[in-house]
Predicted model as a PDB file, atoms N, CA, C, CB and O in Angstrom, pLDDT in the B-factor column:
MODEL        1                                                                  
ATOM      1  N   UNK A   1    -213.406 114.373 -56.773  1.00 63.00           N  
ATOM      2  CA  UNK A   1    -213.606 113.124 -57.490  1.00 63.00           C  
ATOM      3  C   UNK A   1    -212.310 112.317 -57.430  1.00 63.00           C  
ATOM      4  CB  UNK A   1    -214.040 113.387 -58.967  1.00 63.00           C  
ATOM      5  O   UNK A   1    -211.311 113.031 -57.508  1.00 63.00           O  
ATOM      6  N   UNK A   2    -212.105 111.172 -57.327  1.00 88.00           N  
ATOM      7  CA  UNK A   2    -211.332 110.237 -56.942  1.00 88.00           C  
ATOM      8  C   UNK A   2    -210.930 109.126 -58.327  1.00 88.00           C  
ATOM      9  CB  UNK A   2    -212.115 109.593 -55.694  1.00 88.00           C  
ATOM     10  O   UNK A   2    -211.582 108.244 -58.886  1.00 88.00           O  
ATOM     11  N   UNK A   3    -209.808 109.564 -58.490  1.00 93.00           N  
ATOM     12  CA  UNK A   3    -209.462 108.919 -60.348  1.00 93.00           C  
ATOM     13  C   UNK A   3    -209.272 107.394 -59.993  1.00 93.00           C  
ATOM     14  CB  UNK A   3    -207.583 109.654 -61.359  1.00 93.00           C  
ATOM     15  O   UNK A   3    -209.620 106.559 -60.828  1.00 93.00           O  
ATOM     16  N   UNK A   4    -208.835 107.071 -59.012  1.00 93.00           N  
ATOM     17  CA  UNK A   4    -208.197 105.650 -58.875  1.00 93.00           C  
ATOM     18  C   UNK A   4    -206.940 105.404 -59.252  1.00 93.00           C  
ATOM     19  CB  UNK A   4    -208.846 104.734 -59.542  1.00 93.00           C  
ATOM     20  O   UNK A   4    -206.461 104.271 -59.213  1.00 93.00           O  
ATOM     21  N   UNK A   5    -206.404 106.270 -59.583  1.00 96.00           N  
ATOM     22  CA  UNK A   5    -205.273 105.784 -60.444  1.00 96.00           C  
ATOM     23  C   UNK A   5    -204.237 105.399 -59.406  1.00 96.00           C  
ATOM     24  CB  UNK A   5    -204.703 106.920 -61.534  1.00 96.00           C  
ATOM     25  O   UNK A   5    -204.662 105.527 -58.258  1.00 96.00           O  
ATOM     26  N   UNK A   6    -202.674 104.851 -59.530  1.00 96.00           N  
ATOM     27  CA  UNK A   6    -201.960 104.767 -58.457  1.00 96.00           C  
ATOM     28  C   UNK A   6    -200.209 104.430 -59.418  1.00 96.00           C  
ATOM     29  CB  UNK A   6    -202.758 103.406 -57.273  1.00 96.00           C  
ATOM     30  O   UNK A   6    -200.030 104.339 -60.632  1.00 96.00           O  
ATOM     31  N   UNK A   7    -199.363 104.340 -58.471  1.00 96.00           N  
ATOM     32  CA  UNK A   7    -198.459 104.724 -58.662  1.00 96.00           C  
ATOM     33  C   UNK A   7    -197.914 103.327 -60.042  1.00 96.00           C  
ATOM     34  CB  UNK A   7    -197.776 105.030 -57.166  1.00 96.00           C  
ATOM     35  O   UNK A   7    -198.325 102.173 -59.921  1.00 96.00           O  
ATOM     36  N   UNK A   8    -197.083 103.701 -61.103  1.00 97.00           N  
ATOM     37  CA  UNK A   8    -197.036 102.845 -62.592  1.00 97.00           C  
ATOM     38  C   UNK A   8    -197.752 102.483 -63.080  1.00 97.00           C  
ATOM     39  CB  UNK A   8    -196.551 101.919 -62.807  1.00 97.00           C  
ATOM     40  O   UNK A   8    -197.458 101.770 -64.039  1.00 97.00           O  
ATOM     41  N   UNK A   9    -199.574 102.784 -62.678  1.00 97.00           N  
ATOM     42  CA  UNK A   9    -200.428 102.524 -63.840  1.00 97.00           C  
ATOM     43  C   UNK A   9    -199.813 102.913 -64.885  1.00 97.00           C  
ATOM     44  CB  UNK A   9    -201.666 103.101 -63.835  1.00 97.00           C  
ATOM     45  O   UNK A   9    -198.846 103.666 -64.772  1.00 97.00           O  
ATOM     46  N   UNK A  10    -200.252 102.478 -66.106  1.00 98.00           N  
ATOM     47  CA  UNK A  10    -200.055 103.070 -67.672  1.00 98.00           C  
ATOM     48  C   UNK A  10    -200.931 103.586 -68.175  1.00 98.00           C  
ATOM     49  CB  UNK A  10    -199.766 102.271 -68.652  1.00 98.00           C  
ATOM     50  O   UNK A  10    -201.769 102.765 -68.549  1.00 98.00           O  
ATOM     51  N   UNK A  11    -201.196 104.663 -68.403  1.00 98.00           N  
ATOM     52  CA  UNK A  11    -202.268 105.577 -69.164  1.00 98.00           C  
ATOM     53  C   UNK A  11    -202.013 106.109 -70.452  1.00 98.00           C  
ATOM     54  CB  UNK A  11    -202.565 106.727 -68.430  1.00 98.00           C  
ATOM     55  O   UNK A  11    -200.870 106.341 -70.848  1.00 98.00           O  
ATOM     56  N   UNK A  12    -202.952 106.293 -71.064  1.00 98.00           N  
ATOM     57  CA  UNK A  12    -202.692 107.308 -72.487  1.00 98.00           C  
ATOM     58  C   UNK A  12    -204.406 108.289 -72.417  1.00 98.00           C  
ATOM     59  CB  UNK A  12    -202.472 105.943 -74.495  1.00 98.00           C  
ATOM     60  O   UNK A  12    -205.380 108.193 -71.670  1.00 98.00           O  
ATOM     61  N   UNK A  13    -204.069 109.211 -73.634  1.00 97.00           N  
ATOM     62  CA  UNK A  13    -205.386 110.029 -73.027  1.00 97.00           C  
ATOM     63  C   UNK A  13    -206.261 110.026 -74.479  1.00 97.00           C  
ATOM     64  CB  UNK A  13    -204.969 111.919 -72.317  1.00 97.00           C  
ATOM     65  O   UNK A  13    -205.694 109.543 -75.459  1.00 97.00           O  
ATOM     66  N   UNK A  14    -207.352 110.449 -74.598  1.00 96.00           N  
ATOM     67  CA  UNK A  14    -207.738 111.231 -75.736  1.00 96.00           C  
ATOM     68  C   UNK A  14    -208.881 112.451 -75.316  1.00 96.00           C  
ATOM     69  CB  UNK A  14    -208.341 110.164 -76.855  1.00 96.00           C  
ATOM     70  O   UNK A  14    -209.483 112.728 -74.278  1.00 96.00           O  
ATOM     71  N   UNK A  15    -208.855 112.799 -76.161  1.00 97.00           N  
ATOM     72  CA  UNK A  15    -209.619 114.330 -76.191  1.00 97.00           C  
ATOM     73  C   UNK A  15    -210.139 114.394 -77.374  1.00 97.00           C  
ATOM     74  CB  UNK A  15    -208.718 115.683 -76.003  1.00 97.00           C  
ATOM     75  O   UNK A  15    -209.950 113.714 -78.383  1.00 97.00           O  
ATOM     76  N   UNK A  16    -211.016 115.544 -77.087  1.00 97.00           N  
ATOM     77  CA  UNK A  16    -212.118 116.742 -77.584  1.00 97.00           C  
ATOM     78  C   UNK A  16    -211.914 117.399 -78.609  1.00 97.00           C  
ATOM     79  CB  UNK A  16    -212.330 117.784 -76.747  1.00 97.00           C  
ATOM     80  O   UNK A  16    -212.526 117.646 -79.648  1.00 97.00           O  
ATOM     81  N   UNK A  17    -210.735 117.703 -78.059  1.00 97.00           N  
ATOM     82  CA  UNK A  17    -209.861 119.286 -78.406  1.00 97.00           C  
ATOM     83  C   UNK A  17    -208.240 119.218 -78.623  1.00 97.00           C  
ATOM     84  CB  UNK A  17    -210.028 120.440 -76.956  1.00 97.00           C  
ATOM     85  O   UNK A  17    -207.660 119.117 -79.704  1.00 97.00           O  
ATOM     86  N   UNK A  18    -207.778 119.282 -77.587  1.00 97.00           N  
ATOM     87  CA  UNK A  18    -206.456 119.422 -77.759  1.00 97.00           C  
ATOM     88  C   UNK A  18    -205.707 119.508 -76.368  1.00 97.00           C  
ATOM     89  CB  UNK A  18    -206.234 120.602 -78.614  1.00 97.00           C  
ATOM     90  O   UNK A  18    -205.800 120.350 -75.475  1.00 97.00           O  
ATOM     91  N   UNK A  19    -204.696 118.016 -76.503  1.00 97.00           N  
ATOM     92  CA  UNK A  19    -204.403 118.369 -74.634  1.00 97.00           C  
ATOM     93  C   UNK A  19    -203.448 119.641 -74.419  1.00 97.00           C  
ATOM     94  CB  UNK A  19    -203.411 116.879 -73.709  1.00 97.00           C  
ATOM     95  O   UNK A  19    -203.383 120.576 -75.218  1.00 97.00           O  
ATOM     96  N   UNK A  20    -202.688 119.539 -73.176  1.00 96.00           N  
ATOM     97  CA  UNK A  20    -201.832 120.565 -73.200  1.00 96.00           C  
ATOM     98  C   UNK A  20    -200.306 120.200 -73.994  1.00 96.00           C  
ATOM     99  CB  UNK A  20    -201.692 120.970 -71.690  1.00 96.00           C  
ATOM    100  O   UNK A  20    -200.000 119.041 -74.273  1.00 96.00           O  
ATOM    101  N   UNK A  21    -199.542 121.224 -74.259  1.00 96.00           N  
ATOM    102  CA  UNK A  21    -198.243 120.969 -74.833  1.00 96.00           C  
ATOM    103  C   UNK A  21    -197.527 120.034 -73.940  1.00 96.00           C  
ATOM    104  CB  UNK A  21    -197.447 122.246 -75.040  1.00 96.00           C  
ATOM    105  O   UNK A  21    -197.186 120.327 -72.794  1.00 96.00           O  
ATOM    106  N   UNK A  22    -197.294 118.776 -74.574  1.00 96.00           N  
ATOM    107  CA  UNK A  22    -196.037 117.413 -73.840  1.00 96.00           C  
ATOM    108  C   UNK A  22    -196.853 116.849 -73.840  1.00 96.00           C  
ATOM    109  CB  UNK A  22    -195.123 117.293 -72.362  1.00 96.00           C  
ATOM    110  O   UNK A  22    -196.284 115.758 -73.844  1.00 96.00           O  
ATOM    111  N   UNK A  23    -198.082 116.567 -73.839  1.00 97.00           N  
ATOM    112  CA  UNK A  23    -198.941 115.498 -73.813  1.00 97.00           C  
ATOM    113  C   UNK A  23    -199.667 114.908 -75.594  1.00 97.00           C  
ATOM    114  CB  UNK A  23    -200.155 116.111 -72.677  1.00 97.00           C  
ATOM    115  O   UNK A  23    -200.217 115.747 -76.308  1.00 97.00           O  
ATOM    116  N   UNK A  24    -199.553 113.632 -75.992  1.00 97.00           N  
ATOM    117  CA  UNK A  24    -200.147 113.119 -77.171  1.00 97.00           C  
ATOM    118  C   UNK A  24    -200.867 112.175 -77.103  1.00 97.00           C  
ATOM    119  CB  UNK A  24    -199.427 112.819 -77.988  1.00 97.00           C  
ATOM    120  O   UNK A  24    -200.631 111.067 -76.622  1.00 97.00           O  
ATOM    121  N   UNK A  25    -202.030 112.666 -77.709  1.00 96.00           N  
ATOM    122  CA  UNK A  25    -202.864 111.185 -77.842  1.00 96.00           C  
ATOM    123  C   UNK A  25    -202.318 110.201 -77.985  1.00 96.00           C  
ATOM    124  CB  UNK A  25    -203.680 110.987 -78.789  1.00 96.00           C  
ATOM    125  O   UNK A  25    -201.180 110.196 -78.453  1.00 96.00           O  
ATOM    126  N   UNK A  26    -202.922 109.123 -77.646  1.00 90.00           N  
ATOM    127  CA  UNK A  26    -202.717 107.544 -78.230  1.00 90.00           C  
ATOM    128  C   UNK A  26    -201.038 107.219 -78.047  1.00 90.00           C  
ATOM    129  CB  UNK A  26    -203.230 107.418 -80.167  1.00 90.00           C  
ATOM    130  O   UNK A  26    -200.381 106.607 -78.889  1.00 90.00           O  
ATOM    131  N   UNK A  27    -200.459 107.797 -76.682  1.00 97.00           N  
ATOM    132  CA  UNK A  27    -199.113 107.494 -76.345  1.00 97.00           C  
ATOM    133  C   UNK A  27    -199.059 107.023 -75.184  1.00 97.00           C  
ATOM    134  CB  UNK A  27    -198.264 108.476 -76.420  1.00 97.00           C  
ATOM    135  O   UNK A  27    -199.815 107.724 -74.511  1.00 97.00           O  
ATOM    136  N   UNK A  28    -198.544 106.137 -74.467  1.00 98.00           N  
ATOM    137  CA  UNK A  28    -197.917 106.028 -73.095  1.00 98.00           C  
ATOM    138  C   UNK A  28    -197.720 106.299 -72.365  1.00 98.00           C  
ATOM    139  CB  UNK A  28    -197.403 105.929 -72.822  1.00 98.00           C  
ATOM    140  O   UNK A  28    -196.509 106.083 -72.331  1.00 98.00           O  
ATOM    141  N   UNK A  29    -198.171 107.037 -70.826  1.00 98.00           N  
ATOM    142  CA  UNK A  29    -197.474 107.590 -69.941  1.00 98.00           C  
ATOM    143  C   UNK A  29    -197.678 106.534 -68.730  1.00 98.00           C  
ATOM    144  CB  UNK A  29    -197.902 109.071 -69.729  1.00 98.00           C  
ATOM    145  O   UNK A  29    -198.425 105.558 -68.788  1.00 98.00           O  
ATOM    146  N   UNK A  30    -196.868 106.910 -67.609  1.00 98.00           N  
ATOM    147  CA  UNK A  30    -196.661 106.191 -66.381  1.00 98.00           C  
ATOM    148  C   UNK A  30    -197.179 107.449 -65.348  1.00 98.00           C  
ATOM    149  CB  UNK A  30    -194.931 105.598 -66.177  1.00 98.00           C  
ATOM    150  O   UNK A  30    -197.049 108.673 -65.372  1.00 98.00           O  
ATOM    151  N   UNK A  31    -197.866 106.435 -64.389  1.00 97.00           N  
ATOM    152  CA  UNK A  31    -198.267 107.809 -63.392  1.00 97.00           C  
ATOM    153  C   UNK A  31    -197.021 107.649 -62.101  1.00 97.00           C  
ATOM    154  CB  UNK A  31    -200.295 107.650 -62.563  1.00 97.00           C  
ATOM    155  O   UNK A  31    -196.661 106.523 -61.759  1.00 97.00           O  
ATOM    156  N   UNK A  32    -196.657 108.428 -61.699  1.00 97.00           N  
ATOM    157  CA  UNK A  32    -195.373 108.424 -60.990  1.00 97.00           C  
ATOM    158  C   UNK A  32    -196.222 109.145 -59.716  1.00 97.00           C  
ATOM    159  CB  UNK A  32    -193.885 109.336 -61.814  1.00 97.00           C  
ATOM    160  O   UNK A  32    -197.329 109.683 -59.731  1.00 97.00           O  
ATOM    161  N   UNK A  33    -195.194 108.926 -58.528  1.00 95.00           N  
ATOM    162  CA  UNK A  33    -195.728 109.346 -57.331  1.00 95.00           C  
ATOM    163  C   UNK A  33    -195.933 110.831 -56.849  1.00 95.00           C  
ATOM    164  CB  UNK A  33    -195.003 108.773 -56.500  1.00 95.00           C  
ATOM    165  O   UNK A  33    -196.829 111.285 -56.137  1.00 95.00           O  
ATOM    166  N   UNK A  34    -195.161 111.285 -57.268  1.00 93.00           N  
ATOM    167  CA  UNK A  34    -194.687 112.863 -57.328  1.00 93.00           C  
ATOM    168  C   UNK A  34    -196.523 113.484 -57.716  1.00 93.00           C  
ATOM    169  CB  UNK A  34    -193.091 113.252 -59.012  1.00 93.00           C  
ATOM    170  O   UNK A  34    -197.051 113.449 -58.827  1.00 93.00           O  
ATOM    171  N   UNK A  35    -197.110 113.965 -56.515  1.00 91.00           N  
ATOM    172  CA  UNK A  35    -198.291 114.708 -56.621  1.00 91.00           C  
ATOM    173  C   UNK A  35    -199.329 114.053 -56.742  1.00 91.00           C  
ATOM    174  CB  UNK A  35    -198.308 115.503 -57.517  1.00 91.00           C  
ATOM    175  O   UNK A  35    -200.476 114.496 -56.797  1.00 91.00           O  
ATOM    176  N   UNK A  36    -198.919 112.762 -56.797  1.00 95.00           N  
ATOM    177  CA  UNK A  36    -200.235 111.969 -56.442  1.00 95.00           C  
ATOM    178  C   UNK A  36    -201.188 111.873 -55.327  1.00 95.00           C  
ATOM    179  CB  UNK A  36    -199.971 110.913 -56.475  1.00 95.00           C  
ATOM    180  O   UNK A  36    -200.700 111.313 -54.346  1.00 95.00           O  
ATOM    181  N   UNK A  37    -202.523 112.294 -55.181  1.00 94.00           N  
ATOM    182  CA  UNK A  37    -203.425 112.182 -54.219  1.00 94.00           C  
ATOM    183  C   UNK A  37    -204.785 111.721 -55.192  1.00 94.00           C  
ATOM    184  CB  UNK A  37    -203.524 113.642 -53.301  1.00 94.00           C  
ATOM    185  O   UNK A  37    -204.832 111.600 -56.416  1.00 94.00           O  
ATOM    186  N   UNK A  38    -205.948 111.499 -54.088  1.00 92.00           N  
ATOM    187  CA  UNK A  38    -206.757 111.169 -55.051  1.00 92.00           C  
ATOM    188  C   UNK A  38    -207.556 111.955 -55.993  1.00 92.00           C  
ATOM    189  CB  UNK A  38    -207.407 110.551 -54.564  1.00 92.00           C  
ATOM    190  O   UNK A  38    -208.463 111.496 -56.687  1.00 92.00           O  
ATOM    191  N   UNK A  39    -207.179 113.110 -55.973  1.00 92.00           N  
ATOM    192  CA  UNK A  39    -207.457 114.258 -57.087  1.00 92.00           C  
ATOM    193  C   UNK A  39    -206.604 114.640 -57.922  1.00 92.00           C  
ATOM    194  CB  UNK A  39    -207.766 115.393 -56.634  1.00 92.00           C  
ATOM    195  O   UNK A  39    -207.136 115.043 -58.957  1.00 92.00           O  
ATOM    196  N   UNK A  40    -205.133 114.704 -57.919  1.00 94.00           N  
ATOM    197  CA  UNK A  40    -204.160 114.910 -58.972  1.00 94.00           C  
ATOM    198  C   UNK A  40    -203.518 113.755 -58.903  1.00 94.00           C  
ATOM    199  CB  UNK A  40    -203.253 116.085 -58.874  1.00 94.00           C  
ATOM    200  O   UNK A  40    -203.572 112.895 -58.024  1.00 94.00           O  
ATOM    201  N   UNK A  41    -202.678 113.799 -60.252  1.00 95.00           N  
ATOM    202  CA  UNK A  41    -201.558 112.930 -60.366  1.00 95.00           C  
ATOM    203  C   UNK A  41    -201.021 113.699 -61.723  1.00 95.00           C  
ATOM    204  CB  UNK A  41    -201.950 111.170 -60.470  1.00 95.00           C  
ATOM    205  O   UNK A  41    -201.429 114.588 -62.470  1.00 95.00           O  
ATOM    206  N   UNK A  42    -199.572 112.620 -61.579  1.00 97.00           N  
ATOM    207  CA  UNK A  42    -198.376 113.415 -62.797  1.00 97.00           C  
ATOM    208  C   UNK A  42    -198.476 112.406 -63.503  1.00 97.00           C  
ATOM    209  CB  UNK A  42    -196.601 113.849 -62.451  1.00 97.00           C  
ATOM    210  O   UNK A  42    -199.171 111.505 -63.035  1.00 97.00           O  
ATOM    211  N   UNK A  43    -197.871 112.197 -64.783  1.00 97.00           N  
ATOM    212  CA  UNK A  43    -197.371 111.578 -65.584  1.00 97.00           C  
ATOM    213  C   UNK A  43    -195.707 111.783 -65.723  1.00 97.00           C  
ATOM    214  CB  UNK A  43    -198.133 111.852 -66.622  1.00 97.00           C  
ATOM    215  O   UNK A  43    -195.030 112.759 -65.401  1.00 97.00           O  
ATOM    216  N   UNK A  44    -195.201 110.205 -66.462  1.00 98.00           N  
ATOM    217  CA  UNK A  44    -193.902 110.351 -66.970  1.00 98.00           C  
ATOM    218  C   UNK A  44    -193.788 109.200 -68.393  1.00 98.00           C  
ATOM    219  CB  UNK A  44    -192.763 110.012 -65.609  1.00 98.00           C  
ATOM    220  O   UNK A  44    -194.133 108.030 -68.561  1.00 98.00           O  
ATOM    221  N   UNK A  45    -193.073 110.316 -69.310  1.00 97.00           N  
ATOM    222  CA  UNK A  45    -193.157 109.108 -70.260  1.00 97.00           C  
ATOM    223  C   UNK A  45    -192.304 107.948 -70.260  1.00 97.00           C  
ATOM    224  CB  UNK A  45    -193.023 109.522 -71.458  1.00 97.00           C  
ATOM    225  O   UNK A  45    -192.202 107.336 -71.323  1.00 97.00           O  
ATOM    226  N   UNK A  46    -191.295 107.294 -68.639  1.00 97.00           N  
ATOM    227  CA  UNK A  46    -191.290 106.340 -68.233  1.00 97.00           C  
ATOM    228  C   UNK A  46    -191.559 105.719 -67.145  1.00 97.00           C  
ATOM    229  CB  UNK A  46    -190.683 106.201 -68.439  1.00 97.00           C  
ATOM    230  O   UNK A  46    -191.775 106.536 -66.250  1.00 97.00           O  
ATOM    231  N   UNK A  47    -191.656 104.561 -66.772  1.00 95.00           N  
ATOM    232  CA  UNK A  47    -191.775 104.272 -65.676  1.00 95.00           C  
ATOM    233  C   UNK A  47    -190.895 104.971 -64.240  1.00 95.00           C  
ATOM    234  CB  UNK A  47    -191.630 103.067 -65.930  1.00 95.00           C  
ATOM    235  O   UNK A  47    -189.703 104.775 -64.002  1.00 95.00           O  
ATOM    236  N   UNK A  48    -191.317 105.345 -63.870  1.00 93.00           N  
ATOM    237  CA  UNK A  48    -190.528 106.303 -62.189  1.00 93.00           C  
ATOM    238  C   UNK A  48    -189.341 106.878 -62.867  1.00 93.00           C  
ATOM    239  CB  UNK A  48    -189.780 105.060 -60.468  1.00 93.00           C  
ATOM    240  O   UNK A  48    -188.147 106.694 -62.629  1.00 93.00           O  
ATOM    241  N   UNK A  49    -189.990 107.700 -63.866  1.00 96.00           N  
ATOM    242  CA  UNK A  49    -189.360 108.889 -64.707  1.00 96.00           C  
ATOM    243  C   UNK A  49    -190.078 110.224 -64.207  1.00 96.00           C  
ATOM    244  CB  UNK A  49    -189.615 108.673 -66.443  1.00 96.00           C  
ATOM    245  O   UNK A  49    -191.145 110.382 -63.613  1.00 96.00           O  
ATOM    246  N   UNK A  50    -189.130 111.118 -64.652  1.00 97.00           N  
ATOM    247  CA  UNK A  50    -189.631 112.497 -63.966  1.00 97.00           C  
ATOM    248  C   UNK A  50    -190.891 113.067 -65.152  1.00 97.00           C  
ATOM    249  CB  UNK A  50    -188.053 113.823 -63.782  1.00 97.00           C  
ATOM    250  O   UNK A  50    -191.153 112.922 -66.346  1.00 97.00           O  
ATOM    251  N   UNK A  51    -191.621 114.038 -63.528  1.00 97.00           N  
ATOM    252  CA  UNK A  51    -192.509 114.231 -64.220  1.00 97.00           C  
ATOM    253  C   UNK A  51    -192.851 115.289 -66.050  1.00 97.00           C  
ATOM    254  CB  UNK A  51    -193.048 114.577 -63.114  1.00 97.00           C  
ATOM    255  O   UNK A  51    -192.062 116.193 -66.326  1.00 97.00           O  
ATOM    256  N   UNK A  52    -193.825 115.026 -66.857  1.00 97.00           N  
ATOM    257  CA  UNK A  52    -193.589 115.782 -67.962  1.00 97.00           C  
ATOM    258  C   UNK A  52    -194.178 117.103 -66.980  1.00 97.00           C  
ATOM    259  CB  UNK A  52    -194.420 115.252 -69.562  1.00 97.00           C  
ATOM    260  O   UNK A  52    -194.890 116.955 -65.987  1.00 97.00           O  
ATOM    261  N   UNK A  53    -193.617 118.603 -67.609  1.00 95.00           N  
ATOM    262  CA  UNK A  53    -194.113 119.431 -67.983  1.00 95.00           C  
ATOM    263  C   UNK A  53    -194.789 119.722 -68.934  1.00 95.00           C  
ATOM    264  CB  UNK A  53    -193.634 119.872 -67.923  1.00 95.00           C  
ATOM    265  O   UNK A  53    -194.427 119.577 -70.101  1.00 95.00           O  
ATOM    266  N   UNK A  54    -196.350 120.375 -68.403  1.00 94.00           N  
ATOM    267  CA  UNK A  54    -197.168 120.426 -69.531  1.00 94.00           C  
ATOM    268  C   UNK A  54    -197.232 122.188 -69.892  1.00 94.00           C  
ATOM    269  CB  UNK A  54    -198.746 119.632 -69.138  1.00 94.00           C  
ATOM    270  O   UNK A  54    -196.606 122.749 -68.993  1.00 94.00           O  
ATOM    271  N   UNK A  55    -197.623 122.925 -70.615  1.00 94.00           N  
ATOM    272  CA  UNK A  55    -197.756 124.512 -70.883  1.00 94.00           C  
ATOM    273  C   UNK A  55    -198.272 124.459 -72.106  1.00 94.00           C  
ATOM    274  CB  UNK A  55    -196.413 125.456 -70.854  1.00 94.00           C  
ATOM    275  O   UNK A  55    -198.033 123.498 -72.838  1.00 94.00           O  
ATOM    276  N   UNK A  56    -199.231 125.724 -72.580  1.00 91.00           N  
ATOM    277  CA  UNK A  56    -199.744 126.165 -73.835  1.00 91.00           C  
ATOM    278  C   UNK A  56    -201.400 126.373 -72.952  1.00 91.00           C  
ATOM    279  CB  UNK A  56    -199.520 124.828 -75.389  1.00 91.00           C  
ATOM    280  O   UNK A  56    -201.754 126.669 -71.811  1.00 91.00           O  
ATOM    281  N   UNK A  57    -201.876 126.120 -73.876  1.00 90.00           N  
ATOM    282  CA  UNK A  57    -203.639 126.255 -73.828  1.00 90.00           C  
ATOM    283  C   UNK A  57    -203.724 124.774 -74.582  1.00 90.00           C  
ATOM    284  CB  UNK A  57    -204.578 127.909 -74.921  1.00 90.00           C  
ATOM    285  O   UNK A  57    -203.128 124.240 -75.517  1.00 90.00           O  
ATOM    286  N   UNK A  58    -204.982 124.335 -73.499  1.00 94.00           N  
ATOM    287  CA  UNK A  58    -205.929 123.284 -74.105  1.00 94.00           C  
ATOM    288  C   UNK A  58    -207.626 123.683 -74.303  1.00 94.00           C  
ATOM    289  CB  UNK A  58    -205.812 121.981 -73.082  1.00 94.00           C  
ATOM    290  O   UNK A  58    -208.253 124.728 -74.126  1.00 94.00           O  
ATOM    291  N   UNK A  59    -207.937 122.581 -74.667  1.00 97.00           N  
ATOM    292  CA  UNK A  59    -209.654 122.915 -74.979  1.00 97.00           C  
ATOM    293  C   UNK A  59    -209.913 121.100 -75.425  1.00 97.00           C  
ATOM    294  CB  UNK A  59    -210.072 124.486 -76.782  1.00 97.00           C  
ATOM    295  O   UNK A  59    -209.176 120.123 -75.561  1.00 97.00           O  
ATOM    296  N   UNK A  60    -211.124 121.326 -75.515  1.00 97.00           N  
ATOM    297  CA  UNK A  60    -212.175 120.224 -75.212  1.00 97.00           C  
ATOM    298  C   UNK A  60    -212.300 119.924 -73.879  1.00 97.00           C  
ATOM    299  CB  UNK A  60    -211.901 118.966 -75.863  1.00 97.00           C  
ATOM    300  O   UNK A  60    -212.151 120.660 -72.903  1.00 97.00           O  
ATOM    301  N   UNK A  61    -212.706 118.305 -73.971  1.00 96.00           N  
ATOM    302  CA  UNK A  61    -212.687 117.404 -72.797  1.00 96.00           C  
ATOM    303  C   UNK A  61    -211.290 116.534 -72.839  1.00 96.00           C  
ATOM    304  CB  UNK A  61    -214.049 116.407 -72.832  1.00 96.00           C  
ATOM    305  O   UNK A  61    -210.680 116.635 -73.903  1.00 96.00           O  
ATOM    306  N   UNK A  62    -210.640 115.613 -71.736  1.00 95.00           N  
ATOM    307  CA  UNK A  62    -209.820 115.061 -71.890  1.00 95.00           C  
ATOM    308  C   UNK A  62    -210.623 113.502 -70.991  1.00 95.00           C  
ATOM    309  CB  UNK A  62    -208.491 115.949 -71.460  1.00 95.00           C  
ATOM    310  O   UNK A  62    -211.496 113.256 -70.159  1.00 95.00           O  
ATOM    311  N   UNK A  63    -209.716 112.867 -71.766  1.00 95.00           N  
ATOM    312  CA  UNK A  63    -210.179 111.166 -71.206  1.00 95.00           C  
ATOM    313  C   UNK A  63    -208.708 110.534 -70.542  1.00 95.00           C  
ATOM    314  CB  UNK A  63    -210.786 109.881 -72.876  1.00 95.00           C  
ATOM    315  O   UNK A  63    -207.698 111.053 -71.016  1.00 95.00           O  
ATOM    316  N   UNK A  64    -208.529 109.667 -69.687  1.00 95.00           N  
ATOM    317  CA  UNK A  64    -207.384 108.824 -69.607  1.00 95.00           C  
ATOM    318  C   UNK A  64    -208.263 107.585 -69.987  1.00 95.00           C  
ATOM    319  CB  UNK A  64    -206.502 108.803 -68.096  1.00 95.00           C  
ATOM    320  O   UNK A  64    -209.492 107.513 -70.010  1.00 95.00           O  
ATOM    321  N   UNK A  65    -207.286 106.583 -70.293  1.00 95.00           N  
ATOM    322  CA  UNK A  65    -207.560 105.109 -69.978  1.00 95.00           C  
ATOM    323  C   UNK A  65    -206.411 104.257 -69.592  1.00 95.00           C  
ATOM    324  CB  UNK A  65    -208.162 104.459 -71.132  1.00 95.00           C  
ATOM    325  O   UNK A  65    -205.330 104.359 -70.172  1.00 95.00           O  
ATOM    326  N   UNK A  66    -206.599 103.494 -68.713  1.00 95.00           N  
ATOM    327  CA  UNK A  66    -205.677 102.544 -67.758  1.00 95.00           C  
ATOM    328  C   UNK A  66    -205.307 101.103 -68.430  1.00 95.00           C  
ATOM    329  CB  UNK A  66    -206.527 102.216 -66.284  1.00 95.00           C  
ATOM    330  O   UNK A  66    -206.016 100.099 -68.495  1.00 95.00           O  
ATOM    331  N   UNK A  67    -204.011 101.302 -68.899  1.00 89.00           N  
ATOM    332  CA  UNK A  67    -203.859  99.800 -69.641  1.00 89.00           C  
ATOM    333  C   UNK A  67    -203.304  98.988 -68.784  1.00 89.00           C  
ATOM    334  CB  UNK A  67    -202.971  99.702 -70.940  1.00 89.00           C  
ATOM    335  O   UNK A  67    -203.085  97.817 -69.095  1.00 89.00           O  
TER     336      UNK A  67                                                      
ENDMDL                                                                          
END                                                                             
């Protein structure tokens, strides 16, 4: 599946459940180039900032939206 997303969109996410650890609802991230194809991509919480590390356990569903 093919997100569309591309390199400094601005995204934030919400969920189900609970994303993974480094990630918060209803916050800001930048999608940076680093692993971008049309199936993955990274986040950074700045613009062509390095990417976050995420770790822990999640659950639900997760959403982005493109501001």
């Amino acid at each position: 599946m093919n997100h569309g997303l591309k390199k400094n969109d601005r995204i934030s996410f919400i969920t189900s459940g609970a994303l993974p650890t480094g990630l918060s609802v209803d916050t800001f991230y930048w999608i940076i180039s680093d692993g971008l194809d049309d199936d993955n991509f990274q986040v950074s919480a700045t613009r062509d900032g390095s990417a976050i590390n995420t770790s822990g356990t999640q659950s639900g569903t997760h959403w982005f939206f493109v501001e």
